[in-house]
N, C-alpha and C positions, 0 to 999 in steps of 0.2 A: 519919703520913708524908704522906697526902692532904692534910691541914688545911694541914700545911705548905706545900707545892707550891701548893696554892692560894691562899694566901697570900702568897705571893713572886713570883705575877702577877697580883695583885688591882691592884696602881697599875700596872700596863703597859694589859692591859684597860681597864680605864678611861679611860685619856688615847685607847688606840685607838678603844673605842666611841666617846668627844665627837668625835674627829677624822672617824671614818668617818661619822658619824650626820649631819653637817651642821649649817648654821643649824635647818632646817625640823625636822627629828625634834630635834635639842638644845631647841629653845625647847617640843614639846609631850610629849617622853620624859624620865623620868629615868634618866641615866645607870647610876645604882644600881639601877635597876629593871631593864634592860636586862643587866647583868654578872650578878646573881642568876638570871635567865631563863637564862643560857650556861651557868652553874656548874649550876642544877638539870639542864637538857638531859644535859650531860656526866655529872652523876650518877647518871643514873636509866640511859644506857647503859651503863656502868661497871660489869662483874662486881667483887662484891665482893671475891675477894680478890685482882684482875687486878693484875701489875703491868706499870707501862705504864712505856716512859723518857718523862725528862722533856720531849725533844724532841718526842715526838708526841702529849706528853699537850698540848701548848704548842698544837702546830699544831690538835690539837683538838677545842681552849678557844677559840681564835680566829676560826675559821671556822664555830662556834657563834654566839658571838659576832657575825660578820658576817650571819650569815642571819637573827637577831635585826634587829640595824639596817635591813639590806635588806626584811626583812618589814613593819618598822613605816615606812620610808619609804612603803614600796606605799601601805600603810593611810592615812596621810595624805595619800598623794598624789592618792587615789580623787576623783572628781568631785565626790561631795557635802561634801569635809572640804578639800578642796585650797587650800591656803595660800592664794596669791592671793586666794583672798575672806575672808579675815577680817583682823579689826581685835587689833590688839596693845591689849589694854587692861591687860596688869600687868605685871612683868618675869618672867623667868624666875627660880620661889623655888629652882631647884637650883643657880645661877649663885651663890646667896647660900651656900648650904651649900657648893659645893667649898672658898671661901679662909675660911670659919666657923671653920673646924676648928681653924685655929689660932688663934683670938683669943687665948687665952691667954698665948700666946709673943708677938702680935705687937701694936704699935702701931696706933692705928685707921688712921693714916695708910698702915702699910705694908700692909694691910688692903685698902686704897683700891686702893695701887699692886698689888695682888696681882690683885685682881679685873680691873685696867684690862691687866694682864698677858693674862689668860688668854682675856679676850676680844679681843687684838688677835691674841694667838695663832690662835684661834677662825678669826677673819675675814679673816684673811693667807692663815691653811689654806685657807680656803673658798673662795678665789680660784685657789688650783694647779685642774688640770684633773684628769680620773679619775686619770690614770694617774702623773701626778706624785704625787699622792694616795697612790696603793697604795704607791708606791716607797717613800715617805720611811716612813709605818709600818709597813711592813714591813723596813724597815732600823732605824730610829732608835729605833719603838716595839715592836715585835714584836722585835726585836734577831736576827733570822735574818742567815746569812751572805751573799756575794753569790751564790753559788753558788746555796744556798737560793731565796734572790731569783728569781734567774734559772727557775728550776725552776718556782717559782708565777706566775709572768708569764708563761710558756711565751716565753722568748726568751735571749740570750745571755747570759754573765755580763758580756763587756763592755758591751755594749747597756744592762744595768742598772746598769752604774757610770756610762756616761756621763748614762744617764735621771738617775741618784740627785744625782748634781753637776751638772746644768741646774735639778732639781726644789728643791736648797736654796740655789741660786744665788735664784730667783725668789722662794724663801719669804723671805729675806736682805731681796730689795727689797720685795717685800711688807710686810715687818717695818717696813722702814725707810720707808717711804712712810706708813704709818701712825701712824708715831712724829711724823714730821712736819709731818701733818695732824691 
């Protein structure tokens, strides 16, 4: 039943961690290294024969999850490691492993357009501010309700309907301005 459960938010988590993680931790973390560090956390606090609902095994796995991302941004963000001084010399090899996966099903071309997907996605995302950030994955990727929402944001539920539809209004033009250019 566990294997299960976590299995059935192994692709939420993920899209959350690349989302939450940023350009800076995405280009020097792997995302899969990152999701496995959450699931071991949650397993090793996890009596064994607890049963938890799924809702709070959800909320967490996720908030594992973030203290994960938050931790390894610190780590690189330290003076000695800090982005601004280094030079990109290869691409990101996990950027090649997310749209891999399918080659079998897909066309090199759709391939192409797969990857050039996920990195506009990437940096449309990157450009929302904190909090439109938290909004949208915790709605769209986290799949909580607004209620929920509201509850983790410490603020109204209207308040996060309106944040949630300002915050995919901009990802919209982001998208589109990107497509663009």
């Amino acid at each position: 039943a566990l294997g299960s459960l976590m299995a059935r938010h192994l692709p939420g988590l993920r899209a959350y961690v690349r989302l939450r993680a940023g350009r800076a931790v995405r280009a020097r973390e792997s995302d899969s290294d990152l999701v496995q560090s959450a699931y071991r956390e949650v397993l090793q606090d996890l009596e064994p024969d607890a049963s938890i609902p799924e809702t709070e095994f959800r909320q967490w796995l996720y908030k594992a999850a973030l203290r994960k991302v938050i931790d390894r941004g610190r780590f690189h963000g330290a003076e000695r490691r800090a982005v601004a001084r280094e030079v990109d010399l290869q691409r990101d090899p996990d950027r090649d492993g997310w749209v891999g996966v399918y080659g079998d099903v897909a066309t090199p071309s759709r391939i192409m357009s797969s990857k050039e997907s996920i990195e506009r996605i990437e940096a449309a995302f990157d450009g929302l501010d904190e909090t439109q950030r938290e909004v949208v994955l915790l709605a769209r990727v986290v799949g909580l309700s607004h209620a929920e929402i509201a509850k983790a944001m410490d603020r109204t539920e209207q308040a996060t309907r309106s944040l949630l539809s300002r915050a995919l209004a901009r990802l919209a033009t982001l998208l589109d301005q990107s497509s663009d250019g």
